[in-house]
C-alpha positions as CSV (number, residue, x, y, z in Angstrom):
1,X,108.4,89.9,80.0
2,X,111.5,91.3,81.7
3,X,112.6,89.8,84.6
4,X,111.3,91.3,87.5
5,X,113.3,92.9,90.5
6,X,110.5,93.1,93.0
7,X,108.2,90.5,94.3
8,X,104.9,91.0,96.6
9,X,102.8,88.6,98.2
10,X,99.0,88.9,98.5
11,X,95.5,88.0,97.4
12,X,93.3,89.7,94.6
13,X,89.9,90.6,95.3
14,X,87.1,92.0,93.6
15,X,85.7,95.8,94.9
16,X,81.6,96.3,94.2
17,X,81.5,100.0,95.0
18,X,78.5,101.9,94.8
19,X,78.7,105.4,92.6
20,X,80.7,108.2,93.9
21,X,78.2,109.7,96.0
22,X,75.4,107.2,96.1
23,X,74.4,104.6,98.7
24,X,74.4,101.3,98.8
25,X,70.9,100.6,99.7
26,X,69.6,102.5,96.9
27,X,71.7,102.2,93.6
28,X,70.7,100.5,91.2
29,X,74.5,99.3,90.3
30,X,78.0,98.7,91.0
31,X,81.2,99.8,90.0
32,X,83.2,96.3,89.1
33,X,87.1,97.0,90.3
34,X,90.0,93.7,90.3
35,X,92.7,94.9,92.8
36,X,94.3,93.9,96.6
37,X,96.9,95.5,97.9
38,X,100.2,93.8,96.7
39,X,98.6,92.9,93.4
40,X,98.1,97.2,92.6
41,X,101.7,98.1,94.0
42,X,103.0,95.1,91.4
43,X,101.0,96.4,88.7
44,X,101.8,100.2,89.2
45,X,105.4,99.0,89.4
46,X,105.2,97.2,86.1
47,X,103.7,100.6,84.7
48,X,106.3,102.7,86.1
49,X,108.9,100.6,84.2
50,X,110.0,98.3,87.2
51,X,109.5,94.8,86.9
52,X,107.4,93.2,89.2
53,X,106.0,89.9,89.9
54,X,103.2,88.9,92.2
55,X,102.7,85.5,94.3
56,X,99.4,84.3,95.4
57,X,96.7,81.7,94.5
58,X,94.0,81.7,91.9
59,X,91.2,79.5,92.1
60,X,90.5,77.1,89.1
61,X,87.5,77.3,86.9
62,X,85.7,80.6,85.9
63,X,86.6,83.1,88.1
64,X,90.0,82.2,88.2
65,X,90.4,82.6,84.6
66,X,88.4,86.1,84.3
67,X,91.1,87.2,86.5
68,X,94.0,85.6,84.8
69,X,92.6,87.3,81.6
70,X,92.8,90.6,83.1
71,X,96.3,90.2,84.8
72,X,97.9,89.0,81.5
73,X,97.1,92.6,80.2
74,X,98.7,94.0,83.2
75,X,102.6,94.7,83.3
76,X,102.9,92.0,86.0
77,X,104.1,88.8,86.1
78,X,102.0,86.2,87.3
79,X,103.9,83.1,86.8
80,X,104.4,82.5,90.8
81,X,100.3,82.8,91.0
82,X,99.0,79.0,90.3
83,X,95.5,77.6,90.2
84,X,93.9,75.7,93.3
85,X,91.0,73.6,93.1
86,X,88.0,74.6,94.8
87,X,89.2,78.1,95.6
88,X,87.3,81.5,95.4
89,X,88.7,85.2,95.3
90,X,88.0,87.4,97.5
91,X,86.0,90.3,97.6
92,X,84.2,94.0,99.5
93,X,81.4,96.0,99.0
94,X,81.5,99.7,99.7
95,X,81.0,103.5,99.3
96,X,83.4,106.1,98.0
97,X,83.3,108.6,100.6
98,X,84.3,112.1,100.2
99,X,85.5,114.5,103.5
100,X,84.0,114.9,105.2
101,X,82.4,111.3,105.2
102,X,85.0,108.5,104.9
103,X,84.9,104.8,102.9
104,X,82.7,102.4,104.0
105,X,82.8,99.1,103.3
106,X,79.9,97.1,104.5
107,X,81.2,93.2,103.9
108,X,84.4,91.7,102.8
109,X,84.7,88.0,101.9
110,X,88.5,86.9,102.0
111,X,89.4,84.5,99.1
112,X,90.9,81.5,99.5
113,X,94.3,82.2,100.6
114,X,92.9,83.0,104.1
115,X,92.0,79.4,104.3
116,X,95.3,77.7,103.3
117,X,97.5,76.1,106.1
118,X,100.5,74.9,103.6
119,X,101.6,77.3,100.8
120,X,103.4,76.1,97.2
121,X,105.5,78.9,97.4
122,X,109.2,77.9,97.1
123,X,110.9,81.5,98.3
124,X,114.0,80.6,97.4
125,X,113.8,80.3,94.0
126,X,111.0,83.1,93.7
127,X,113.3,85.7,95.5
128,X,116.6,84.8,93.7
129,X,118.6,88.0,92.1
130,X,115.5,90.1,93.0
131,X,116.3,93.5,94.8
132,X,112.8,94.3,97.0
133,X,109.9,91.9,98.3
134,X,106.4,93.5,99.7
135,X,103.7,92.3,101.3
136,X,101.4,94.2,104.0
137,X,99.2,94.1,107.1
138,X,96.6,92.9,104.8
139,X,98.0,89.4,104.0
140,X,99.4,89.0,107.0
141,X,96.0,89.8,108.6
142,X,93.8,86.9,106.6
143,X,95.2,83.9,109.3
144,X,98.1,83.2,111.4
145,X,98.6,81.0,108.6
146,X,99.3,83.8,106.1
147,X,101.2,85.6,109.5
148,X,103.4,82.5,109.5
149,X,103.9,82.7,105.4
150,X,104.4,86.0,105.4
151,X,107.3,85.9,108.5
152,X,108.9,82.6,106.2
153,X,108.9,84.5,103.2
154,X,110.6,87.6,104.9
155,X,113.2,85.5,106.1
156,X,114.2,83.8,103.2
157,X,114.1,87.3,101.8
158,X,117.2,87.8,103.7
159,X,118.8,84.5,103.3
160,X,118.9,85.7,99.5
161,X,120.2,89.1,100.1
162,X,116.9,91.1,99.3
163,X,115.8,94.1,101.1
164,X,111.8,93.8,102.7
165,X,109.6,96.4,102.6
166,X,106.1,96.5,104.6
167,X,103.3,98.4,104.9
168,X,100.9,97.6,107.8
169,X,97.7,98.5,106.3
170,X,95.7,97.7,108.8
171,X,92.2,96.6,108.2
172,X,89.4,96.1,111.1
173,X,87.5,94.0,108.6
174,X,90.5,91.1,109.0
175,X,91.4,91.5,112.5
176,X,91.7,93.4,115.9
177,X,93.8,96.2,116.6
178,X,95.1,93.9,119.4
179,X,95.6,91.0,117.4
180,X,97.0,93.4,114.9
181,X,99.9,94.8,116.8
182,X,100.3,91.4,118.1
183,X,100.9,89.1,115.3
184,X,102.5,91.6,113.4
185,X,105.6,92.7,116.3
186,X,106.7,89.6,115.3
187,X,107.6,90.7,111.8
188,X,108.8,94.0,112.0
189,X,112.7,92.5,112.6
190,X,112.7,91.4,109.3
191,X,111.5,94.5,107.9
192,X,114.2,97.4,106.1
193,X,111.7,100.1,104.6
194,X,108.5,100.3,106.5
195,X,105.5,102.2,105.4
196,X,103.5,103.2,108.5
197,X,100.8,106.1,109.7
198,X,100.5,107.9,112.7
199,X,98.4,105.2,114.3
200,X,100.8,102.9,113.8
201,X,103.6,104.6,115.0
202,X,102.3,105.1,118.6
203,X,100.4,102.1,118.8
204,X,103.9,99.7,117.7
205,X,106.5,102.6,118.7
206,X,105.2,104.7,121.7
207,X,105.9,107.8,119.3
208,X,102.4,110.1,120.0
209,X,101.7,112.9,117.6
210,X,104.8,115.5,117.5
211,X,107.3,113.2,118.0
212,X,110.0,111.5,116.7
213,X,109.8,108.8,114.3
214,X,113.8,107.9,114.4
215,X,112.5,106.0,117.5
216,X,111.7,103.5,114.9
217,X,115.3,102.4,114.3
218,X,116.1,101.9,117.4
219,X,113.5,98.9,117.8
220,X,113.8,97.8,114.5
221,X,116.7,96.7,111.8
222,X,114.3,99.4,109.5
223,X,116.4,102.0,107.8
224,X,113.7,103.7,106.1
225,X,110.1,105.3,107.1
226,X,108.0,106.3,104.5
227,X,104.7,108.1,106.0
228,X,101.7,109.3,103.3
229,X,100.6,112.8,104.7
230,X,97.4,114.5,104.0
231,X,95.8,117.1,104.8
232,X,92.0,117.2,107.2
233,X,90.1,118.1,104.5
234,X,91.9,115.8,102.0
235,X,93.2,118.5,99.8
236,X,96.8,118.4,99.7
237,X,99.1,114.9,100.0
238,X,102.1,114.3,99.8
239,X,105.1,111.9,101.8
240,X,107.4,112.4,104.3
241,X,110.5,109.7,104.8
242,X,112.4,109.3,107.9
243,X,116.0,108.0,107.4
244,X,119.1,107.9,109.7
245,X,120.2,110.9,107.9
246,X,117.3,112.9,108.7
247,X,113.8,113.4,107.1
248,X,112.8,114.3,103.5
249,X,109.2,116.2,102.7
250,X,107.7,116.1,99.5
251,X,105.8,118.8,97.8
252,X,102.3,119.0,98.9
253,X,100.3,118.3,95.9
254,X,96.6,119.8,95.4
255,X,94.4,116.7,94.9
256,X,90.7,116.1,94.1
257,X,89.5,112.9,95.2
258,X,87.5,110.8,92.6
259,X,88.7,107.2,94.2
260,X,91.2,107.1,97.4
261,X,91.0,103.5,97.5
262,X,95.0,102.3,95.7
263,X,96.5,105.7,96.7
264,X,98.9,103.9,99.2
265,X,99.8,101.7,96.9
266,X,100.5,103.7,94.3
267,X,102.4,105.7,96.7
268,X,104.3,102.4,98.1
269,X,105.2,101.6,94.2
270,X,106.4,104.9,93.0
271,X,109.1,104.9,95.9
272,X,110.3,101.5,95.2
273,X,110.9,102.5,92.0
274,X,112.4,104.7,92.9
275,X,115.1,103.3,95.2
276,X,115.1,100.4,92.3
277,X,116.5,102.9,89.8
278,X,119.1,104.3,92.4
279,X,117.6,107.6,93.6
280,X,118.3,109.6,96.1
281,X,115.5,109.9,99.1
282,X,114.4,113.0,98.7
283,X,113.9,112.4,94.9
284,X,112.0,108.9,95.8
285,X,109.8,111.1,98.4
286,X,108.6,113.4,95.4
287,X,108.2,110.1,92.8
288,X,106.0,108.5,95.4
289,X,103.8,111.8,96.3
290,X,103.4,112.0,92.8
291,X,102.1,109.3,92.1
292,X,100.3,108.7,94.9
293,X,98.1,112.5,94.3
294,X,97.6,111.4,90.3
295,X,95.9,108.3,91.9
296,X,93.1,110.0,93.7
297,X,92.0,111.4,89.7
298,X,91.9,107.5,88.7
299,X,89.1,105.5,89.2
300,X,90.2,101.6,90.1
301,X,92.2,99.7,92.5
302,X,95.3,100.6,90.2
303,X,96.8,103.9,88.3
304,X,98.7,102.0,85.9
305,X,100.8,105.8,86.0
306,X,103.5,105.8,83.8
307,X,107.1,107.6,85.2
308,X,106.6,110.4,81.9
309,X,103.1,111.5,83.9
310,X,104.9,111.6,87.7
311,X,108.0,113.6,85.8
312,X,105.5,115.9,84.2
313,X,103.6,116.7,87.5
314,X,107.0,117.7,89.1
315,X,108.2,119.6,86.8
316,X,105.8,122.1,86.8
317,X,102.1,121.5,87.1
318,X,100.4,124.6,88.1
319,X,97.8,123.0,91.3
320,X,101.6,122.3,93.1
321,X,101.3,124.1,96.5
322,X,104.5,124.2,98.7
């Protein structure tokens, strides 16, 4: 495997979601998905033709080794992902919701990581002569203990000359919005490219609907905002990014949602690769639309796109609106 230029940090888990359009209570079975946030963004880099790696734990025995079946047939590297004894992985259960009616997920276990007080992870050596590390809201939210990992593992980021990029993600299943905006204020000086919503921006920024998002540079050493944008009725997405030289809009791209649940991170991945391969932001802001609206016609955690599909949409596919 080629070496790999990005490394995120995070746990896998296993989605049970009901049918599109059935309920819980009565179907009679499950749709069986391995994903978790940092674990699809490495993936859909790895598709894309970036090398990625992803750190976490695996538990030993059975389950452990299902999942390490199914990763070694992914374009990821594992090799920073080692076994613990008497782990578990994670897991939700949920329903794919449609607008007007929105996801629900009705019980999420976290695996074992959210448990773990002292971490095998030697930064240091897993960061060296890589170019980007990720992690999110959602392993920073399983503990302060993943908070704390998560803050080291930024840091020695830096130490090693590699940009961070973050995406707060937030999840009520793991934790409070108080505890949320808490816990994570504490990492955002560590952060260069930041991937954030509205909520976020007013709740960690003061900035309210309408205004400016540059306010985010000024209380952060972030040089980059990258916002998903779609549209009420969840019909058109597509990105906006915020720089010091101004902001960049992609296309708005005419979706149909099958399964919203990876679009962010297919979103998050196709900009890094982006900015891996040296392009400009407005051209990164298309690449991560892209791939972000080819997501929502994939059914899984992960769209495995590969760059020939995301150059094929923007070149000319006919549901484009602008």
């Amino acid at each position: 495997m080629t070496t790999p230029v990005v490394v995120t940090f995070g746990e896998a888990l296993f989605r049970l979601s009901a049918p599109k359009g059935e309920r819980l209570e009565r179907t009679d079975r499950v749709d069986f998905y391995l994903g978790g946030t940092e674990l699809n963004v490495a993936a859909n880099l790895g598709a894309l033709g970036c090398p990625a790696a992803w750190v976490s734990c695996l538990p030993e025995g059975a389950t452990g080794e299902m999942v390490r079946g199914r990763l070694n047939r992914l374009p990821v590297d594992i090799s920073a992902a080692p076994s613990i004894s008497g782990g578990r992985l994670g897991w939700y259960m949920m329903e794919s919701g449609s607008a007007p009616r929105p996801d629900l997920v009705f019980e999420r276990r976290a695996g074992s990581l959210a448990e773990m007080e002292r971490f095998p992870f030697d930064w240091a050596n897993i960061l060296s002569d890589k170019k980007f590390f990720h992690t999110s809201g959602v392993t920073a939210g399983l503990s302060p203990h993943t908070t704390a990992e998560v803050s080291r593992a930024m840091q020695a980021s830096h130490s090693a000359g590699v940009a961070v990029s973050y995406d707060f993600n937030y999840r009520r299943t793991l934790w409070s919005i108080e505890e949320a905006v808490r816990r994570q204020k504490a990492l955002l000086p560590h952060v260069d490219v930041l991937f954030c919503g509205p909520t976020e921006l007013e709740l960690f920024f003061g900035v309210k609907p309408g205004g400016d998002p540059a306010a985010v540079f000024d209380q952060t050493r972030a040089h980059t905002l990258v916002m998903g944008w779609r549209s009420q009725d969840e019909v058109h997405y597509g990105v906006d990014v915020v720089t010091a030289k101004g902001q960049f809009s992609s296309r708005r791209h005419l979706v149909h949602n099958i399964d919203r649940i990876g679009v962010g991170d297919a979103m998050t991945a196709g900009f890094l690769a982006a900015l891996v391969a040296g392009a400009d932001t407005q051209s990164a802001a298309e690449l991560a639309a892209a791939a972000g609206a080819l997501k929502y016609s994939i059914k899984g955690d992960m769209a495995l796109l590969k760059r020939h599909e995301l150059d094929d949409l923007l070149k000319g596919y006919r549901a484009v609106v602008r």
